[in-house]
Backbone bond lengths (Angstrom), bond angles and torsions (degrees), N, CA, C in turn:
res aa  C-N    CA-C-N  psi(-1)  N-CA   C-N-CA  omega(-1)  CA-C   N-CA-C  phi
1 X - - - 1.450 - - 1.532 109.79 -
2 X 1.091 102.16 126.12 1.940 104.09 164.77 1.171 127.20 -58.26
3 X 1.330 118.94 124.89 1.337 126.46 -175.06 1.469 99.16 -106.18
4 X 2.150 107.76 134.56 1.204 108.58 173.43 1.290 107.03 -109.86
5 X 1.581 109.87 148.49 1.304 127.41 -169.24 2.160 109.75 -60.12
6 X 1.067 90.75 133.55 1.739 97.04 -169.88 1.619 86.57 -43.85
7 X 1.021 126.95 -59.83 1.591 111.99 -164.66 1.130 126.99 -34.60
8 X 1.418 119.91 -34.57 1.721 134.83 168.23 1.755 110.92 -36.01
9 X 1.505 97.63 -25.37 1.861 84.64 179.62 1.560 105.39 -123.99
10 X 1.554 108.02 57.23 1.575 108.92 141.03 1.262 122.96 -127.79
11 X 1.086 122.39 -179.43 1.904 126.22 -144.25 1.241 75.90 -99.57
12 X 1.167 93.21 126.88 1.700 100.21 165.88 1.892 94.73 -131.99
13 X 1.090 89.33 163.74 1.953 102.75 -170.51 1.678 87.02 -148.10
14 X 1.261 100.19 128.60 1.845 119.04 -168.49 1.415 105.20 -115.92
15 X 0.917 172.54 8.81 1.640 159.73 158.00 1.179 110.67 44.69
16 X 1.372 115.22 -175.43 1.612 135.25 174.78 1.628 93.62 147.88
17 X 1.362 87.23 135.91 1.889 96.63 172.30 1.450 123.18 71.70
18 X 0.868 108.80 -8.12 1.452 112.11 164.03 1.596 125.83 -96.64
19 X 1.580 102.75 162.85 1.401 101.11 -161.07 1.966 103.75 -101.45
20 X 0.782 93.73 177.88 1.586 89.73 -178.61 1.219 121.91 -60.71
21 X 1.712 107.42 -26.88 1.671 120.82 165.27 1.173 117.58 -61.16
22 X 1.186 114.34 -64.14 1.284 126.38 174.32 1.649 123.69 -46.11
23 X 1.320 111.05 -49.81 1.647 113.28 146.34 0.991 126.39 -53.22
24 X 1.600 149.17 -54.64 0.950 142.40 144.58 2.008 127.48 -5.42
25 X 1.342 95.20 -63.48 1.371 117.83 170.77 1.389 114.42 -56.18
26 X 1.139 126.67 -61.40 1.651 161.86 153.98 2.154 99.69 -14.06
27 X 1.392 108.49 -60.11 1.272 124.57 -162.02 1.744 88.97 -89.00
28 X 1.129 106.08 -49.47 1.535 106.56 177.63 1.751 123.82 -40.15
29 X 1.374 88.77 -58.99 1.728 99.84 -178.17 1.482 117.10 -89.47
30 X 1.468 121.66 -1.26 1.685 133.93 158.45 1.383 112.22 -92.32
31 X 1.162 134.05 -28.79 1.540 136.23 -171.26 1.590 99.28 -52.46
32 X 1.683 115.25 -69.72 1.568 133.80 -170.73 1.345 100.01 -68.08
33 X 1.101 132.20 35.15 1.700 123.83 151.56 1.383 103.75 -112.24
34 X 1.167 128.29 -28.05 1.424 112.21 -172.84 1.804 101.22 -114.78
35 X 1.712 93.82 144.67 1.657 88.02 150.72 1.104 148.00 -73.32
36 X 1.150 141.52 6.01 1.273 133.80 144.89 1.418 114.24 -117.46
37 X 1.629 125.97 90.61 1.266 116.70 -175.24 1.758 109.04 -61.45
38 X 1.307 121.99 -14.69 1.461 110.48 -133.00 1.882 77.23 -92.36
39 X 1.305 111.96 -19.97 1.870 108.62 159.21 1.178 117.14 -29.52
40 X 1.560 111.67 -60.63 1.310 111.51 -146.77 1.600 91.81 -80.98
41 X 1.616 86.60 153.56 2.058 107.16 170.01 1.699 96.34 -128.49
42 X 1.916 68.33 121.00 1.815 97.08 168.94 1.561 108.60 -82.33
43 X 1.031 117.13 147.09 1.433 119.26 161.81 1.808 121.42 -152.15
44 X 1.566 106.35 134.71 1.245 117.46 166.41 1.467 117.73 -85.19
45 X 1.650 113.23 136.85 1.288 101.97 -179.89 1.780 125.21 -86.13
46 X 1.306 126.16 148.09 1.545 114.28 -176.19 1.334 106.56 -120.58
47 X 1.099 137.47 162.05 1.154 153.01 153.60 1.872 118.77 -1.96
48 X 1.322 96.83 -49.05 1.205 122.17 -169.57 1.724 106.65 -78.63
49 X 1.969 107.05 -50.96 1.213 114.84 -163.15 1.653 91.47 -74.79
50 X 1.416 134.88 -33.04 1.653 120.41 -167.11 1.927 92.91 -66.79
51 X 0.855 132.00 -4.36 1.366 113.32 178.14 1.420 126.58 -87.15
52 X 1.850 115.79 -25.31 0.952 123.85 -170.75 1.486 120.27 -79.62
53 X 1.277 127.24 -177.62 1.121 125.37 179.54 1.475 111.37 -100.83
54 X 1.673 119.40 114.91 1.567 112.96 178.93 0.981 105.81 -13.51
55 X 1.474 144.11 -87.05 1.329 152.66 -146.45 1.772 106.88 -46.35
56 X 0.929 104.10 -22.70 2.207 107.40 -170.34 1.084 76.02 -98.71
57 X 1.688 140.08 -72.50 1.268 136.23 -133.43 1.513 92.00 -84.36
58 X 1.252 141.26 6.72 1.908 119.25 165.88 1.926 83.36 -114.37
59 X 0.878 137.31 -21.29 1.340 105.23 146.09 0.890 164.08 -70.03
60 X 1.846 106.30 -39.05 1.459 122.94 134.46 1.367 119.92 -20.63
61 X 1.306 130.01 -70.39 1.656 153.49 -174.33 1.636 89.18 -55.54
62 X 0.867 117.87 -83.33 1.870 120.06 -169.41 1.601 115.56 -56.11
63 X 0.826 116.39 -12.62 1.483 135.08 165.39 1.732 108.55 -71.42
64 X 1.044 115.39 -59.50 1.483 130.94 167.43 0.954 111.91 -72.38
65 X 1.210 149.62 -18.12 1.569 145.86 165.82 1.668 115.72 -76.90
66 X 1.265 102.51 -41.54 1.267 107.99 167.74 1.490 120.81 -53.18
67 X 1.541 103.49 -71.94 1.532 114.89 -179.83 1.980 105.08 -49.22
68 X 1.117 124.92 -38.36 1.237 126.15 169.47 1.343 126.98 -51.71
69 X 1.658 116.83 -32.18 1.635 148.09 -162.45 1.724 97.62 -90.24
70 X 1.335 121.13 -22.78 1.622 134.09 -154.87 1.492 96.32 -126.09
71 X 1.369 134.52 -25.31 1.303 157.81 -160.22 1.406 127.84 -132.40
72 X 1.578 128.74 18.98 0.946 123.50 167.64 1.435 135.16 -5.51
73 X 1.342 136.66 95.12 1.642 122.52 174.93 2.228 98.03 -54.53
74 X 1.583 66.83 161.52 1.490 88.52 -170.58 2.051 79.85 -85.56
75 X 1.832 105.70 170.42 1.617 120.90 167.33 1.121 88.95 -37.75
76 X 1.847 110.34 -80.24 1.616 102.66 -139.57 1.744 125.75 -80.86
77 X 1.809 110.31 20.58 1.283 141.54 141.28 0.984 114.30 -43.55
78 X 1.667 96.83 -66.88 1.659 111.10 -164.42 1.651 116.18 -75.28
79 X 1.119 113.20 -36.27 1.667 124.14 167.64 1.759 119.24 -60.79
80 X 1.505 106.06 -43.90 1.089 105.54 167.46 2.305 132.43 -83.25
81 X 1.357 101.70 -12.32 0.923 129.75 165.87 1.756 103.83 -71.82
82 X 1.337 109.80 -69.69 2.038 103.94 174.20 1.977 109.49 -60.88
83 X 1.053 136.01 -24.59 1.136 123.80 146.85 1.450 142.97 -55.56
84 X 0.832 95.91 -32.73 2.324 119.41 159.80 1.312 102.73 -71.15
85 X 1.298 122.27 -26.49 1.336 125.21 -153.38 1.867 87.93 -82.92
86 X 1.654 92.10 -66.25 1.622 105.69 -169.50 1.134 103.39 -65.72
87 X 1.286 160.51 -24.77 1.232 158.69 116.30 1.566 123.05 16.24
88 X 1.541 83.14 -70.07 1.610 98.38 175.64 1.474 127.60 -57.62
89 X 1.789 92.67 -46.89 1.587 98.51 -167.92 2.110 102.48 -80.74
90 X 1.365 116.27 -15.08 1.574 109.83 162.32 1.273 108.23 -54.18
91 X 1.455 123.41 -55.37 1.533 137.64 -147.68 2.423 87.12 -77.12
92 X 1.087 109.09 -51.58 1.489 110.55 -174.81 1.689 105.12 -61.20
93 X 1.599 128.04 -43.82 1.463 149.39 170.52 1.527 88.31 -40.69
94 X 1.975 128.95 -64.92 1.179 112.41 -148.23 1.878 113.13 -90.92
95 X 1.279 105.27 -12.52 1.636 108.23 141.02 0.796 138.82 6.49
Protein backbone atom coordinates (compact mmCIF):
# COMPACT_ATOMS: atom_id res chain seq x y z
CA UNK A 1 0.00 0.00 0.00
CA UNK A 2 1.21 3.59 -0.63
CA UNK A 3 2.11 5.55 2.01
CA UNK A 4 1.44 9.41 1.87
CA UNK A 5 3.91 11.67 3.18
CA UNK A 6 2.51 13.36 6.62
CA UNK A 7 2.77 16.64 4.77
CA UNK A 8 -0.30 15.76 2.59
CA UNK A 9 -2.48 16.88 5.65
CA UNK A 10 -1.61 20.56 5.96
CA UNK A 11 -3.63 23.49 4.61
CA UNK A 12 -1.94 24.55 2.02
CA UNK A 13 -3.52 27.61 -0.15
CA UNK A 14 -1.79 27.62 -3.84
CA UNK A 15 -2.20 30.92 -5.92
CA UNK A 16 -1.56 31.70 -9.52
CA UNK A 17 -2.29 35.09 -11.09
CA UNK A 18 -2.32 37.18 -8.56
CA UNK A 19 -0.34 40.12 -7.71
CA UNK A 20 1.38 40.57 -4.52
CA UNK A 21 -1.57 42.93 -3.52
CA UNK A 22 -3.92 40.84 -4.18
CA UNK A 23 -2.13 38.07 -2.13
CA UNK A 24 -1.54 40.14 0.46
CA UNK A 25 -5.34 40.82 0.69
CA UNK A 26 -6.05 37.08 -0.07
CA UNK A 27 -3.88 35.94 3.27
CA UNK A 28 -5.37 38.88 5.06
CA UNK A 29 -9.07 37.97 4.84
CA UNK A 30 -8.29 33.87 5.20
CA UNK A 31 -5.87 34.12 8.16
CA UNK A 32 -9.05 35.29 10.79
CA UNK A 33 -11.15 32.27 9.99
CA UNK A 34 -9.12 29.79 11.42
CA UNK A 35 -7.41 29.33 14.77
CA UNK A 36 -4.24 28.80 14.12
CA UNK A 37 -3.40 30.89 11.07
CA UNK A 38 0.34 30.40 11.52
CA UNK A 39 -0.80 26.45 10.14
CA UNK A 40 -1.78 27.53 7.16
CA UNK A 41 0.93 27.66 4.03
CA UNK A 42 0.42 30.36 1.57
CA UNK A 43 1.91 29.86 -1.64
CA UNK A 44 2.66 31.75 -4.93
CA UNK A 45 2.97 29.85 -7.98
CA UNK A 46 6.45 30.10 -10.20
CA UNK A 47 7.41 28.96 -13.26
CA UNK A 48 9.00 26.05 -11.84
CA UNK A 49 6.05 25.14 -9.25
CA UNK A 50 3.18 24.99 -12.43
CA UNK A 51 5.24 22.03 -13.63
CA UNK A 52 5.27 19.85 -10.72
CA UNK A 53 3.01 17.41 -9.59
CA UNK A 54 0.56 18.65 -6.60
CA UNK A 55 1.74 15.83 -4.63
CA UNK A 56 5.85 17.15 -4.61
CA UNK A 57 4.68 20.69 -4.73
CA UNK A 58 2.42 20.41 -1.14
CA UNK A 59 5.42 18.73 0.01
CA UNK A 60 7.89 20.74 -1.37
CA UNK A 61 5.75 23.87 0.13
CA UNK A 62 5.32 22.15 3.71
CA UNK A 63 8.77 21.24 3.85
CA UNK A 64 9.66 24.97 3.60
CA UNK A 65 7.16 26.12 5.90
CA UNK A 66 8.36 24.13 8.47
CA UNK A 67 12.08 24.88 8.20
CA UNK A 68 10.82 28.63 8.04
CA UNK A 69 8.45 28.00 11.43
CA UNK A 70 12.01 26.67 13.29
CA UNK A 71 14.04 29.36 11.25
CA UNK A 72 12.64 32.59 11.30
CA UNK A 73 14.40 35.11 8.69
CA UNK A 74 15.77 37.91 10.47
CA UNK A 75 13.84 41.92 9.18
CA UNK A 76 16.58 42.59 6.97
CA UNK A 77 15.94 38.85 5.35
CA UNK A 78 12.60 39.70 5.19
CA UNK A 79 12.98 43.27 3.54
CA UNK A 80 15.48 42.08 1.31
CA UNK A 81 13.67 38.87 0.33
CA UNK A 82 10.20 41.32 -0.64
CA UNK A 83 12.61 43.30 -2.85
CA UNK A 84 13.72 40.09 -4.99
CA UNK A 85 10.28 39.48 -4.77
CA UNK A 86 9.20 42.97 -6.49
CA UNK A 87 12.00 42.66 -8.68
CA UNK A 88 10.85 39.61 -10.03
CA UNK A 89 7.28 40.30 -10.55
CA UNK A 90 8.51 43.91 -12.70
CA UNK A 91 10.95 41.69 -14.70
CA UNK A 92 7.68 38.80 -15.24
CA UNK A 93 5.08 42.32 -15.84
CA UNK A 94 7.73 43.26 -18.72
CA UNK A 95 7.30 39.82 -20.53
Amino acid sequence: MDQQPPELQNKVIIMNGFSNDEIARIMAAVKPLFENPRDLIFAKTTKHSVEMKLKDLIVDISQDHEYLKKNPPTKEQREAQAQRRSQADDSEDAE
